[in-house]
N, C-alpha and C positions, 0 to 999 in steps of 0.2 A: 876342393876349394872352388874348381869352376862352375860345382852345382850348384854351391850355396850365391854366387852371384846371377847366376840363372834366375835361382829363385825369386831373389830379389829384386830381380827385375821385374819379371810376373807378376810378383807382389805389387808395386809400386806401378806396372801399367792397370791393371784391376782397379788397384786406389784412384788412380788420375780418374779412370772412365767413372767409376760412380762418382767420383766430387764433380766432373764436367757435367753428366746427363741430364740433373735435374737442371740445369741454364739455359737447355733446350727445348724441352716436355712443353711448358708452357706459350712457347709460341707455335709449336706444333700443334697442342690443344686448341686454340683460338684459330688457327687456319684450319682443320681439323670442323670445327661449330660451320665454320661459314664457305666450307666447300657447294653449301648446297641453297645456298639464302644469297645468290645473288644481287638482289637490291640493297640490302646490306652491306655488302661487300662495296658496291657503286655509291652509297652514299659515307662507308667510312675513307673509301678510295678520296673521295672529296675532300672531306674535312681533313682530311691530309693535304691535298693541294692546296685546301685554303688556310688553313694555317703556315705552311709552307710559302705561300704568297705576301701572308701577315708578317714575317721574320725577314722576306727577303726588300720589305718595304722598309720595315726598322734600318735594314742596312746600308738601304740607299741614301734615308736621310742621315746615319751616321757617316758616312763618306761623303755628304755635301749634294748626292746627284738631285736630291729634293729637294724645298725648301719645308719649313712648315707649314704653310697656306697649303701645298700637296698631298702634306703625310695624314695631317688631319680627317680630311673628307676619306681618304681612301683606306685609313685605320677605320674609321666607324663604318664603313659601310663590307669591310671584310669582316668586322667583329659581329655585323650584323646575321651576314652570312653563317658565319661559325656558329652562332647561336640557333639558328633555326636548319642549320644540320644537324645539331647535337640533339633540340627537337625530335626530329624523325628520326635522327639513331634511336631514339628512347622510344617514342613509339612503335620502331620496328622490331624491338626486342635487344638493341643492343646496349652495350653499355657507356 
C-alpha cells in the first residue's frame, strides 16, 4: 500500500513539473536573445520605466495629487517618449 502512494506521488510531482516548465522557457528565452545586445536591453529597460512613469501619473491624478492642467502635458509628452523608444526598439531588432 505504501508503494502505491509513493508512486503517486512521483507521478503527480512529474505532472506538476511539466504543467509548470513551459510558464517559465519563455522569459528565460527572451533573457536568453538579449544576454548579449546590451543597447537593447538599455532601451527596453526604459520603456519599462517610462511606461511605468505613465501609470504612476494616471494615479496621482486618480488620488487628487494632480489636477488636469498637470496630467495632460506630462501624459503627451510620456506617450511621446514611449513612442520613439518603441521606435528604436524596432530598429534595434526588437520587438
Amino acid at each position: 500500500m505504501n508503494m502505491w502512494i509513493v508512486a503517486a506521488a512521483v507521478m503527480a510531482a512529474i505532472l506538476a513539473f511539466l504543467l509548470v516548465k513551459p510558464l517559465f522557457e519563455p522569459a528565460l528565452s527572451v533573457e536568453a536573445d538579449l544576454k548579449g545586445d546590451a543597447p537593447l536591453r538599455n532601451l527596453l529597460d526604459e520603456k519599462e520605466r517610462t511606461l511605468r512613469a505613465l501609470k504612476d501619473l494616471e494615479l496621482d491624478y486618480a488620488m487628487g495629487k494632480i489636477g488636469s492642467e498637470e496630467l495632460e502635458p506630462a501624459r503627451r509628452a510620456l506617450a511621446l517618449e514611449a513612442g520613439k523608444l518603441l521606435e528604436e526598439i524596432k530598429r534595434n531588432g526588437g520587438r
